[in-house]
PDB file of N, CA, C, O and CB in Angstrom:
ATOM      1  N   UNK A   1     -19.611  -2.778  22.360  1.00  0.00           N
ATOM      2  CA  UNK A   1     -18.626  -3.493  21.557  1.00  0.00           C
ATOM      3  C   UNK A   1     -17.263  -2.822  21.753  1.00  0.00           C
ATOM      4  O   UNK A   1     -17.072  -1.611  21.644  1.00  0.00           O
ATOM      5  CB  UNK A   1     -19.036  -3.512  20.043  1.00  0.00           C
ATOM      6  N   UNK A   2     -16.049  -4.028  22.150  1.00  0.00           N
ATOM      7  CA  UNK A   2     -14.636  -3.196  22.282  1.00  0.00           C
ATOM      8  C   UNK A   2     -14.681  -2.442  20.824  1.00  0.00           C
ATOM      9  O   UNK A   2     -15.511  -2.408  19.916  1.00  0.00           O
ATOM     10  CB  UNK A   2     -13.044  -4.328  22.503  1.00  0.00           C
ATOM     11  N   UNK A   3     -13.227  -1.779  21.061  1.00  0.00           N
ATOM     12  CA  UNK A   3     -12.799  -0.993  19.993  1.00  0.00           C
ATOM     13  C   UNK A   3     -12.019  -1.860  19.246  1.00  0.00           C
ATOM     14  O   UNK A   3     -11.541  -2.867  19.768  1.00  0.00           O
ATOM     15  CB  UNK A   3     -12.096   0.223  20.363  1.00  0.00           C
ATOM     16  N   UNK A   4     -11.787  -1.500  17.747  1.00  0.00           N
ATOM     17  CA  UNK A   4     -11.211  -2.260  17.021  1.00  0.00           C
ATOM     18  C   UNK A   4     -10.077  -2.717  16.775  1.00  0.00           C
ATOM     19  O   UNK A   4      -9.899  -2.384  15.603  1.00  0.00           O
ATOM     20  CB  UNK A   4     -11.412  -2.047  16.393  1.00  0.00           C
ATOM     21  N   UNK A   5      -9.220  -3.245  17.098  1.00  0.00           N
ATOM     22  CA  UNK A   5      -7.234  -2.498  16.589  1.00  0.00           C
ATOM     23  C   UNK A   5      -6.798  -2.522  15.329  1.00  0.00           C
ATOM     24  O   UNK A   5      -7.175  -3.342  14.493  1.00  0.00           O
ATOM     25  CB  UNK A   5      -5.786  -3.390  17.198  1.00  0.00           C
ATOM     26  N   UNK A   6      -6.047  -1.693  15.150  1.00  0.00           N
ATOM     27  CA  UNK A   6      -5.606  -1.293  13.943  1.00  0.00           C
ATOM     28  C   UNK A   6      -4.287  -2.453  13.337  1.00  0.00           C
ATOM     29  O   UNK A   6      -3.241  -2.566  13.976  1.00  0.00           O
ATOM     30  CB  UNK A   6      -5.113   0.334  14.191  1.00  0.00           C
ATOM     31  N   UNK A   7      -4.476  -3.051  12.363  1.00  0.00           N
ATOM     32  CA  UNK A   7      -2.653  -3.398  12.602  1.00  0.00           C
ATOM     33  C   UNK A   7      -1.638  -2.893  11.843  1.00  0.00           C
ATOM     34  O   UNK A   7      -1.424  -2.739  10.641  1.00  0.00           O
ATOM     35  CB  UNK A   7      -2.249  -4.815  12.406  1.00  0.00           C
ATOM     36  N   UNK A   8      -1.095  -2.687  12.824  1.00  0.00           N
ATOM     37  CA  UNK A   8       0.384  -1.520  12.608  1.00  0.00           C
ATOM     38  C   UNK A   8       0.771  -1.728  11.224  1.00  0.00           C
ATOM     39  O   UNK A   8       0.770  -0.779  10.440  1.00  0.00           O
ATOM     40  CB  UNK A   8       1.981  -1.890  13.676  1.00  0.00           C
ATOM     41  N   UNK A   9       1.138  -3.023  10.829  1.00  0.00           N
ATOM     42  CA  UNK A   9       2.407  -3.406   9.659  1.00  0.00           C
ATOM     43  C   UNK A   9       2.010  -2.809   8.703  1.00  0.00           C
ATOM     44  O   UNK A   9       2.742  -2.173   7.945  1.00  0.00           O
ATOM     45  CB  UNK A   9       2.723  -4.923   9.158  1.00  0.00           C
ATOM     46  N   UNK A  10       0.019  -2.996   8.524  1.00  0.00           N
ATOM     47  CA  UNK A  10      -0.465  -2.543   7.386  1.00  0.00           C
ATOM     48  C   UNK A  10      -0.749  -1.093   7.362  1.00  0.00           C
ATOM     49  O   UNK A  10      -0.845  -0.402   6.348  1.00  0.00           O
ATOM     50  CB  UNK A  10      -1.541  -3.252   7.087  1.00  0.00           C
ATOM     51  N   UNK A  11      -0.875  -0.702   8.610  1.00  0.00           N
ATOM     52  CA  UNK A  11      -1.023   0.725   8.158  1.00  0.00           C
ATOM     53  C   UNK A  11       0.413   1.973   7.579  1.00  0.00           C
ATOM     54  O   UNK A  11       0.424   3.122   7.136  1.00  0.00           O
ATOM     55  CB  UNK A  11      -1.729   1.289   9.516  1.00  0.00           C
ATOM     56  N   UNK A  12       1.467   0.920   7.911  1.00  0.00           N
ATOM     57  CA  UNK A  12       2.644   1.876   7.503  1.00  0.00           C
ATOM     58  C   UNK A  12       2.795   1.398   5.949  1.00  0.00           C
ATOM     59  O   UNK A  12       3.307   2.127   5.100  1.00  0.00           O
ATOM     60  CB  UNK A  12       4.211   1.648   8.523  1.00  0.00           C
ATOM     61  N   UNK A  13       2.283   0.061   5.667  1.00  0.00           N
ATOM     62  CA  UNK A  13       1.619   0.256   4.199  1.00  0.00           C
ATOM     63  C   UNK A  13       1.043   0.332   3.013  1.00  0.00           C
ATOM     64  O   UNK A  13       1.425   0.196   1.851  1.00  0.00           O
ATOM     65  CB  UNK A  13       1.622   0.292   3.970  1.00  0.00           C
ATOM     66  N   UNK A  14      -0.363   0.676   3.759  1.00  0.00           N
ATOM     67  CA  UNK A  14      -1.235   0.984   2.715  1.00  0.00           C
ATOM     68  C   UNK A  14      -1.497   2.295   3.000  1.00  0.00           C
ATOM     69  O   UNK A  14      -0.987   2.646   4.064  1.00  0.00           O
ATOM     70  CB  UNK A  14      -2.438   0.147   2.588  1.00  0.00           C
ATOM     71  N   UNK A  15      -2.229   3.305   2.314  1.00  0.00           N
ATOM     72  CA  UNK A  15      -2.832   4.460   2.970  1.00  0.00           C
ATOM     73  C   UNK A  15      -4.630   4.925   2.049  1.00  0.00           C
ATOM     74  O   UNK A  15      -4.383   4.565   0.898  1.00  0.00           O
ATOM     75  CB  UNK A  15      -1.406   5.876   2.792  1.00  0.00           C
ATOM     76  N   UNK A  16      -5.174   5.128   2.043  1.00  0.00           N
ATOM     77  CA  UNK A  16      -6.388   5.472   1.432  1.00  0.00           C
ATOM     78  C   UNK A  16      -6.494   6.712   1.105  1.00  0.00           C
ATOM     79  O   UNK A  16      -6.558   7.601   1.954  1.00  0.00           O
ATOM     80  CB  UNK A  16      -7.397   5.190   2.117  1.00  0.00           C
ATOM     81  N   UNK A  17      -6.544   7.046  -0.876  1.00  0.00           N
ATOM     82  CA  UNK A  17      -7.114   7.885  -1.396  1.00  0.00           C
ATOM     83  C   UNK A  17      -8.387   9.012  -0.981  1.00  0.00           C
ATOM     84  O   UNK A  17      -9.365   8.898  -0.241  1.00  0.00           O
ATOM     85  CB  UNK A  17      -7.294   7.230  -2.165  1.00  0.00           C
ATOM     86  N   UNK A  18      -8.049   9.752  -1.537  1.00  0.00           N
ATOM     87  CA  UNK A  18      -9.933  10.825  -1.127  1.00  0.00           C
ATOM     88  C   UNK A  18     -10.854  10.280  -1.517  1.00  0.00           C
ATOM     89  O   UNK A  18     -11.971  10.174  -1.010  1.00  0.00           O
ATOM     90  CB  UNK A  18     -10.391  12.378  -1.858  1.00  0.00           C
ATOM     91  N   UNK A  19     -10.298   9.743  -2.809  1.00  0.00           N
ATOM     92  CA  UNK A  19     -11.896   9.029  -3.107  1.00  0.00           C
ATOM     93  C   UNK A  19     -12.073   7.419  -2.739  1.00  0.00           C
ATOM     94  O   UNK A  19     -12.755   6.709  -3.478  1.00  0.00           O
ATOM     95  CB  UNK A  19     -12.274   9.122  -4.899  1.00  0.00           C
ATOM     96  N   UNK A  20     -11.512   6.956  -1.720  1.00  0.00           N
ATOM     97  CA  UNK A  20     -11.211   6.362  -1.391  1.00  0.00           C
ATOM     98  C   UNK A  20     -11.168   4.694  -1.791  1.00  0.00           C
ATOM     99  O   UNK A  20     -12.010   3.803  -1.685  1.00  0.00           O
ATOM    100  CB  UNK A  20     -11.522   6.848  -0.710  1.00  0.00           C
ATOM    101  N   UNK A  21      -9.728   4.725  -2.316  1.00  0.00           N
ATOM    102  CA  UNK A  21      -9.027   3.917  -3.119  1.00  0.00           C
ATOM    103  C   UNK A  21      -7.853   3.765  -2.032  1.00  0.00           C
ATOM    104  O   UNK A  21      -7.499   4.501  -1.111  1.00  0.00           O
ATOM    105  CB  UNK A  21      -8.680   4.534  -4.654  1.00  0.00           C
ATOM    106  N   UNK A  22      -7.324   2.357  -2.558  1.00  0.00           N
ATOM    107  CA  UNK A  22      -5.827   2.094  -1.123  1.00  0.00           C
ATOM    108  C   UNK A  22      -4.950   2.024  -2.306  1.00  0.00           C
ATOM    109  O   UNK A  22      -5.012   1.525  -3.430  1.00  0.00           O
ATOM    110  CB  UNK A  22      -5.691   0.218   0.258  1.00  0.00           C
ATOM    111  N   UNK A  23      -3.994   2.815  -1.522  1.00  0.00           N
ATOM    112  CA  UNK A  23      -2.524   2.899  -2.195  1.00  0.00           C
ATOM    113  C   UNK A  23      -1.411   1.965  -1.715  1.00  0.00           C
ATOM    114  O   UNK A  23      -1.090   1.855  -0.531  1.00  0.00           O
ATOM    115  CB  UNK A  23      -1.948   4.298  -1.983  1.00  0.00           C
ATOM    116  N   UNK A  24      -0.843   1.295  -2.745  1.00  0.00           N
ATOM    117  CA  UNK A  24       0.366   0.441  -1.517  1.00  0.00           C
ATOM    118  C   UNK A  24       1.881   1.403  -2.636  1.00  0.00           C
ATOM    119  O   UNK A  24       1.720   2.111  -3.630  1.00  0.00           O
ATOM    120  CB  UNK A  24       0.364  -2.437  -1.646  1.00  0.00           C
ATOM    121  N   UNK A  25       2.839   1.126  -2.126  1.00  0.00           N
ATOM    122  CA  UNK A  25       3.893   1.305  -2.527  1.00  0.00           C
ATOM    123  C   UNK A  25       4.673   0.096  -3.170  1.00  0.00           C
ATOM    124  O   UNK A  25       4.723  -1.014  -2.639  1.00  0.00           O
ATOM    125  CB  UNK A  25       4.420   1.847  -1.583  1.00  0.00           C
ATOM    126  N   UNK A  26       5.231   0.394  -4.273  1.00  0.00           N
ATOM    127  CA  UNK A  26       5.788  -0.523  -4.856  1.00  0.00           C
ATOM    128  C   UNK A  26       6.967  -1.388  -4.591  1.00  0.00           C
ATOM    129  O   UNK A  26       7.812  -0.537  -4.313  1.00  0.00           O
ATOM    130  CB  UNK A  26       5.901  -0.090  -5.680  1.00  0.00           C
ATOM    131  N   UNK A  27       7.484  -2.391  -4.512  1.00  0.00           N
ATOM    132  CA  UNK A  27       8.503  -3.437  -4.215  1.00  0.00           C
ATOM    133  C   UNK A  27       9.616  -3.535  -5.128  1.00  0.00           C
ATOM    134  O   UNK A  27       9.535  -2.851  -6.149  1.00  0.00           O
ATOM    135  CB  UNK A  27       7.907  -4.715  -4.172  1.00  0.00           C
ATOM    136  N   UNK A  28      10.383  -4.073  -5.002  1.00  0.00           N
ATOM    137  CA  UNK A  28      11.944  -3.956  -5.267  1.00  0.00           C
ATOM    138  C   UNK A  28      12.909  -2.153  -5.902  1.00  0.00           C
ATOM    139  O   UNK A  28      13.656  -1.967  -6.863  1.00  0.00           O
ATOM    140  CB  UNK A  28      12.074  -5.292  -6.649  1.00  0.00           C
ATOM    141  N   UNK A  29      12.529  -1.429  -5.093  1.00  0.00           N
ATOM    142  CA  UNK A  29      12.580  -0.551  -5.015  1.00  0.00           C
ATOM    143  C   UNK A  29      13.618  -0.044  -3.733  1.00  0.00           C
ATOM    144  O   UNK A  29      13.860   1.163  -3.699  1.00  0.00           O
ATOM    145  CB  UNK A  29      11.414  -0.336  -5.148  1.00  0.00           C
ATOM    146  N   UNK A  30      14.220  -0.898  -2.708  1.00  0.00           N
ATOM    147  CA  UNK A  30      15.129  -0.592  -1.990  1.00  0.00           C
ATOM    148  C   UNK A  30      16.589  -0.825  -2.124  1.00  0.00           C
ATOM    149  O   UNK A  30      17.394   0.028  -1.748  1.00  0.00           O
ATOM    150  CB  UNK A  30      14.782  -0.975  -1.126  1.00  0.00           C
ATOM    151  N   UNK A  31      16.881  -1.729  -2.543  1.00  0.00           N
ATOM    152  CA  UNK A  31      18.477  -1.922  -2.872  1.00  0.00           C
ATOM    153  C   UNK A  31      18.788  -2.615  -4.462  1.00  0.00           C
ATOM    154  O   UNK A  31      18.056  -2.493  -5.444  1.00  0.00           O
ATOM    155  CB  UNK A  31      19.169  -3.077  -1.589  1.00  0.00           C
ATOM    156  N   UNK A  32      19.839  -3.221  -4.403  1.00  0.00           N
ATOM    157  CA  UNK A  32      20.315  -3.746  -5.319  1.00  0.00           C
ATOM    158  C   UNK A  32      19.598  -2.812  -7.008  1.00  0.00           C
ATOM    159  O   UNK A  32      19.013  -3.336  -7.955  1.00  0.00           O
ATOM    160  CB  UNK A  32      19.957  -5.402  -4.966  1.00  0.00           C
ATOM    161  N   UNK A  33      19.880  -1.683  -6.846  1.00  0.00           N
ATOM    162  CA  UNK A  33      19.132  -0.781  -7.782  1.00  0.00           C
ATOM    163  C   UNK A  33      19.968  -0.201  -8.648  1.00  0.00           C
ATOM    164  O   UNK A  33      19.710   0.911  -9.110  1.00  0.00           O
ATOM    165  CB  UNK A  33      18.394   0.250  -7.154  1.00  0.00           C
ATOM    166  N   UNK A  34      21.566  -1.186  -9.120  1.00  0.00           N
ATOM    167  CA  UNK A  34      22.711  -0.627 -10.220  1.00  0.00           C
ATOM    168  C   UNK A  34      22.016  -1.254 -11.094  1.00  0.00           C
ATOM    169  O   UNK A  34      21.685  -0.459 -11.973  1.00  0.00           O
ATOM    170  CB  UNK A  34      24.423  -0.999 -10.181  1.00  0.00           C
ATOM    171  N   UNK A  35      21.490  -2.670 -11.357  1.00  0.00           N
ATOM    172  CA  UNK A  35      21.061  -3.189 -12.525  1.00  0.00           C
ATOM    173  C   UNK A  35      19.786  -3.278 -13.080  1.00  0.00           C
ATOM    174  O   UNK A  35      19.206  -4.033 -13.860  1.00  0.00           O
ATOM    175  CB  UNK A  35      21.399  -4.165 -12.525  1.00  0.00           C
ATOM    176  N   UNK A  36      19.451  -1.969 -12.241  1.00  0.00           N
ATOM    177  CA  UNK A  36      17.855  -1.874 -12.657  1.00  0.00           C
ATOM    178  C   UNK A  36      17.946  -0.585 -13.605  1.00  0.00           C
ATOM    179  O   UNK A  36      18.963   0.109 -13.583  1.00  0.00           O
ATOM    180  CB  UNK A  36      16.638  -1.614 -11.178  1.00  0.00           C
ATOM    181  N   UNK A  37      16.880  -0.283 -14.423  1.00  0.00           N
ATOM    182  CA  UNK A  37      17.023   0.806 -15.178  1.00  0.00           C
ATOM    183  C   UNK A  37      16.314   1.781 -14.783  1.00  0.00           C
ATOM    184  O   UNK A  37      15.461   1.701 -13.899  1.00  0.00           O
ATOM    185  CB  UNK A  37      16.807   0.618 -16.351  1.00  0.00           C
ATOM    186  N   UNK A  38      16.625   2.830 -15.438  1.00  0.00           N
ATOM    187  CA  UNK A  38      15.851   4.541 -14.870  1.00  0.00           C
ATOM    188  C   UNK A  38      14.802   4.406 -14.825  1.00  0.00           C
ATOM    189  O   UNK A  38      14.102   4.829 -13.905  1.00  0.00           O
ATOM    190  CB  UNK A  38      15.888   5.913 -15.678  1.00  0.00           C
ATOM    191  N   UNK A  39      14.265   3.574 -16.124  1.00  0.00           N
ATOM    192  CA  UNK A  39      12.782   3.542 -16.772  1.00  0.00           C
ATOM    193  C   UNK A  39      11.883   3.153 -14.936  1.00  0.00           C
ATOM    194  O   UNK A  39      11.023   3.671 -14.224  1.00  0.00           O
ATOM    195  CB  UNK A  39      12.606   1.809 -18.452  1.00  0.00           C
ATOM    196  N   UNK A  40      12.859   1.860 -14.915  1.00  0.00           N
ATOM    197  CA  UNK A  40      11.733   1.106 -14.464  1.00  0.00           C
ATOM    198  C   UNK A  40      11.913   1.447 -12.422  1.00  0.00           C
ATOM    199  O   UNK A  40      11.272   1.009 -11.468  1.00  0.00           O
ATOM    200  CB  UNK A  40      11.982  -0.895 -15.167  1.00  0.00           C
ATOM    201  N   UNK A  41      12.898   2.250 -12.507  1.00  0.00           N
ATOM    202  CA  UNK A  41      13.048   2.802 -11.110  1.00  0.00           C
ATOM    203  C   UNK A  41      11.850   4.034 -10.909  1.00  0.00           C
ATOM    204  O   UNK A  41      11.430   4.085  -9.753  1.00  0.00           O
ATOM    205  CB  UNK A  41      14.719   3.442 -10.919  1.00  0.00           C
ATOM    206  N   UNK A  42      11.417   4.742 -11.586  1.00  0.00           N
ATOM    207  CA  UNK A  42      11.218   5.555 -11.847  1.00  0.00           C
ATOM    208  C   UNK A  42       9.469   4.979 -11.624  1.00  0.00           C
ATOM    209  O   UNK A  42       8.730   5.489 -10.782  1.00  0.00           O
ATOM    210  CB  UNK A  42      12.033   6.037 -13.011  1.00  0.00           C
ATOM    211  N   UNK A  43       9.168   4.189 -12.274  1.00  0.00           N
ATOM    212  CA  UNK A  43       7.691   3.728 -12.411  1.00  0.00           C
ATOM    213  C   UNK A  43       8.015   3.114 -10.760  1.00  0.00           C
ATOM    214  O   UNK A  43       7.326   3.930 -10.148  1.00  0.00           O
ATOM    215  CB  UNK A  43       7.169   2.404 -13.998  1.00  0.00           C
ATOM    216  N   UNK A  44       8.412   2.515 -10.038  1.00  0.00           N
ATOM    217  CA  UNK A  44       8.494   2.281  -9.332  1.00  0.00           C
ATOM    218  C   UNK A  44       8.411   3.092  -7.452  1.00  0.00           C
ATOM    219  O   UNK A  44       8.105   2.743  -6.311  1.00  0.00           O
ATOM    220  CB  UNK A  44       9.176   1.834  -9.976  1.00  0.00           C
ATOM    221  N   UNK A  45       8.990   4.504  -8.305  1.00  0.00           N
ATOM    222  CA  UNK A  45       8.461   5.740  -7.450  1.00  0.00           C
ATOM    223  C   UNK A  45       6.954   5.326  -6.742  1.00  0.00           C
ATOM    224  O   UNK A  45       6.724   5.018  -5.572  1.00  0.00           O
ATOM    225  CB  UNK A  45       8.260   7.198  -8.559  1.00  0.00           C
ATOM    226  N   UNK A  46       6.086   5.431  -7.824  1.00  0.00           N
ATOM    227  CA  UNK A  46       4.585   5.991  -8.153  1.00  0.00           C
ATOM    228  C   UNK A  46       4.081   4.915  -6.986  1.00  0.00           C
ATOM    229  O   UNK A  46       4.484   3.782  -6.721  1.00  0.00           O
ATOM    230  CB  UNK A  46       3.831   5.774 -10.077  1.00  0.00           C
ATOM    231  N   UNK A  47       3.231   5.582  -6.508  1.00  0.00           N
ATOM    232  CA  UNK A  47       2.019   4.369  -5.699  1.00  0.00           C
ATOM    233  C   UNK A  47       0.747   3.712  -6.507  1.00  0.00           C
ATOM    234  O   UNK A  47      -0.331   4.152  -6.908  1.00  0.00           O
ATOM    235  CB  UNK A  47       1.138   5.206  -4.366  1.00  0.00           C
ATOM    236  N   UNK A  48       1.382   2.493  -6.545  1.00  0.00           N
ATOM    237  CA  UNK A  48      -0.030   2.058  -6.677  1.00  0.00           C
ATOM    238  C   UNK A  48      -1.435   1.774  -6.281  1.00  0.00           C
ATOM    239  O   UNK A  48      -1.678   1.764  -5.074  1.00  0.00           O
ATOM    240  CB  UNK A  48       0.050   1.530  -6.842  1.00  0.00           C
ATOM    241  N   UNK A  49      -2.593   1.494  -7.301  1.00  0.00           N
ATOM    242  CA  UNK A  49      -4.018   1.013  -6.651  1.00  0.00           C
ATOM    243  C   UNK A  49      -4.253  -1.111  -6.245  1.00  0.00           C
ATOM    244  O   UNK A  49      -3.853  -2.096  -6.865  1.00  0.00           O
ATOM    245  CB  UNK A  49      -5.391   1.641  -8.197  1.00  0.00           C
ATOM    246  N   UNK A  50      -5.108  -0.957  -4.895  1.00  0.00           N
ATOM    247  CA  UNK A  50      -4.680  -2.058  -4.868  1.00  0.00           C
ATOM    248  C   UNK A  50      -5.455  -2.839  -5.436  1.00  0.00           C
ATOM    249  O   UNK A  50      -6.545  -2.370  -5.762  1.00  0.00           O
ATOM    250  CB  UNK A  50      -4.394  -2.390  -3.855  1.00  0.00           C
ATOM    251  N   UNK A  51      -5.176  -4.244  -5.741  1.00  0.00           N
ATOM    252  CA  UNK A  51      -6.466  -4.456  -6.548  1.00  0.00           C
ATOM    253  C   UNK A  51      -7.460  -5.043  -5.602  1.00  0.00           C
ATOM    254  O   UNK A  51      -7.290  -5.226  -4.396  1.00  0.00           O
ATOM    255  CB  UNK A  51      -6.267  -5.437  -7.838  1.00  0.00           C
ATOM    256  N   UNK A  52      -8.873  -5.405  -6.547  1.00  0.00           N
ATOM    257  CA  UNK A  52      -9.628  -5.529  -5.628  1.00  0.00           C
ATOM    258  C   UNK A  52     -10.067  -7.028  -5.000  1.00  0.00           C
ATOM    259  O   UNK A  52     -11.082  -7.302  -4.361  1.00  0.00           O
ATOM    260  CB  UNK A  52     -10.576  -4.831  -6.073  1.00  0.00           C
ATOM    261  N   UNK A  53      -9.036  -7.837  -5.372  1.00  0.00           N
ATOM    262  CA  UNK A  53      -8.945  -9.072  -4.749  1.00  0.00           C
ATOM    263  C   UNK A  53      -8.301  -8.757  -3.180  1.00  0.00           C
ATOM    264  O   UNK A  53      -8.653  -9.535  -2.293  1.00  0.00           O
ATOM    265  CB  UNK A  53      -7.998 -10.093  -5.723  1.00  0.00           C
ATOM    266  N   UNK A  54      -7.499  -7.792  -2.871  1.00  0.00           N
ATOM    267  CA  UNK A  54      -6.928  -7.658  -1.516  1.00  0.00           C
ATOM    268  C   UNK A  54      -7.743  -7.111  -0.761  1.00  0.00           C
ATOM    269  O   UNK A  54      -7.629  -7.490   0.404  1.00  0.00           O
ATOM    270  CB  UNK A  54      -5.789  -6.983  -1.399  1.00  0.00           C
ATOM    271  N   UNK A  55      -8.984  -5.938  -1.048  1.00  0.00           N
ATOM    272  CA  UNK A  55      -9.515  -4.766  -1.043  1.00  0.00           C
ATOM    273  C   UNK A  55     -10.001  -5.321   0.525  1.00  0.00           C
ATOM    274  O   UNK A  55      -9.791  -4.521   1.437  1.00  0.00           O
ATOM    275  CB  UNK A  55     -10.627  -4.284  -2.392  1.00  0.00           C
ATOM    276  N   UNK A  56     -10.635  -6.636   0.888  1.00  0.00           N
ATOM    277  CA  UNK A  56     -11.581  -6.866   1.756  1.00  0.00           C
ATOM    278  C   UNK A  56     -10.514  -7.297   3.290  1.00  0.00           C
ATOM    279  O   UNK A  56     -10.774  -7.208   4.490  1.00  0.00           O
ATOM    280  CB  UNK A  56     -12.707  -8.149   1.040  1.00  0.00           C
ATOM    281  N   UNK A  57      -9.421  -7.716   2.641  1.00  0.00           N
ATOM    282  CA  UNK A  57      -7.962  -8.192   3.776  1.00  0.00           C
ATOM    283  C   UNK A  57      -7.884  -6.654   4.077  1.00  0.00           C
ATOM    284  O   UNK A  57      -8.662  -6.215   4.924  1.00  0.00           O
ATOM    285  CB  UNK A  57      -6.075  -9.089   2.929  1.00  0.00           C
ATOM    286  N   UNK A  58      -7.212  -5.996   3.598  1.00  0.00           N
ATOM    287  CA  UNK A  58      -6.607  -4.515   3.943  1.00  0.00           C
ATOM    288  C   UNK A  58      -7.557  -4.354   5.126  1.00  0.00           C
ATOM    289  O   UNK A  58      -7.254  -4.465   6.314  1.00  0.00           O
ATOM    290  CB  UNK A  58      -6.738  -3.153   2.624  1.00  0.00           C
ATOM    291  N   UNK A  59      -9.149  -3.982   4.441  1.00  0.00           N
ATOM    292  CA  UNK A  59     -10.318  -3.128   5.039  1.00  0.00           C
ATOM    293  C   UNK A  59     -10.396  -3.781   6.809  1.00  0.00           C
ATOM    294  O   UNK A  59     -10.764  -3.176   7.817  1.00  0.00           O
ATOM    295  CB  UNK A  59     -12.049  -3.469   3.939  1.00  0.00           C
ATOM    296  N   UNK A  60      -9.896  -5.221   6.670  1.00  0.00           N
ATOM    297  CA  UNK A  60     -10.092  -5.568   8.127  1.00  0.00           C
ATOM    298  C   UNK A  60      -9.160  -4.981   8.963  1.00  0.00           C
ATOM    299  O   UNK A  60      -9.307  -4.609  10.127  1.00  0.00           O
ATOM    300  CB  UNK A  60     -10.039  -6.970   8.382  1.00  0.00           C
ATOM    301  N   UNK A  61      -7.709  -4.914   7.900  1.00  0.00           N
ATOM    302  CA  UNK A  61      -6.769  -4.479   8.983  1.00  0.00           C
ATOM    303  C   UNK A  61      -7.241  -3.149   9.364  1.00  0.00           C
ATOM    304  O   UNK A  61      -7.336  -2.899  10.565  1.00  0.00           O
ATOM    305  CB  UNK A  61      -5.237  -4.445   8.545  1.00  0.00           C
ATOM    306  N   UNK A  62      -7.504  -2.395   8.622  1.00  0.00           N
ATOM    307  CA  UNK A  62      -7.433  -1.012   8.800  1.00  0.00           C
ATOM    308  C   UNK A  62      -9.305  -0.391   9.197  1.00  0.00           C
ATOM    309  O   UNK A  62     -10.055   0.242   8.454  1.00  0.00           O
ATOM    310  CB  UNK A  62      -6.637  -0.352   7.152  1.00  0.00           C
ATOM    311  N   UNK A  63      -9.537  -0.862  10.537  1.00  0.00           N
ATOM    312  CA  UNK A  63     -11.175  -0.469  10.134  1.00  0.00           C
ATOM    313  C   UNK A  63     -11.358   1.007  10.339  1.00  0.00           C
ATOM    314  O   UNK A  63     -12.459   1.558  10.336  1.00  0.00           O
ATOM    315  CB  UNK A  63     -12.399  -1.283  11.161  1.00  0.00           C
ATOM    316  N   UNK A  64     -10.018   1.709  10.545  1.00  0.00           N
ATOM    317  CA  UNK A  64     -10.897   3.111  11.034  1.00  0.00           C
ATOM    318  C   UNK A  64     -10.791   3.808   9.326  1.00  0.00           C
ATOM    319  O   UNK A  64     -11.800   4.230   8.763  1.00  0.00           O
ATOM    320  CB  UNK A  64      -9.861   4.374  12.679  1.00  0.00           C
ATOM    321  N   UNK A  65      -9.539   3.827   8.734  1.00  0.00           N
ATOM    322  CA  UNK A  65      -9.622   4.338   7.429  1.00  0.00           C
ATOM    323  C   UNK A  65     -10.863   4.070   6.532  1.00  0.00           C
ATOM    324  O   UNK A  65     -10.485   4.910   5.715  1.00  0.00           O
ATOM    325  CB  UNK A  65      -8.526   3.874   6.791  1.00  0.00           C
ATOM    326  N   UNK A  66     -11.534   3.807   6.215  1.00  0.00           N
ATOM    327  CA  UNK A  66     -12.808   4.053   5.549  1.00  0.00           C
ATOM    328  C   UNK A  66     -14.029   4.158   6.177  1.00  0.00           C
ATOM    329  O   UNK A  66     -15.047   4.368   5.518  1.00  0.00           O
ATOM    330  CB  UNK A  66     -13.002   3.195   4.733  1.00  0.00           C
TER     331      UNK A  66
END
């Protein structure tokens, strides 16, 4: 059986936990960030878990991570 390919877009972003959980990074988080507040810039840092309606899309892109 060939080898699998990876696809790029998703691997720059999602990444997989130790215990292996996928992390994505959060959105509107690059510009237009005067009328946003600290609070919610701030939560926006943090990576999130993905949920598990995506869980089975990701896993194809990415078959070597798990």
């Amino acid at each position: 059986m060939p080898k699998l390919k990876t696809n790029k877009a998703a691997a720059k972003r999602f990444r997989v936990s130790a215990n292996g959980k996928v992390l994505k990074n959060s959105a509107f988080s690059n510009h237009i960030l005067t009328k946003k507040t600290s609070k919610r810039k701030r939560h926006l840092r943090n990576a999130a878990v993905l949920e598990k309606t995506e869980l089975n899309k990701v896993k194809a892109m990415l078959p070597y991570a798990f």
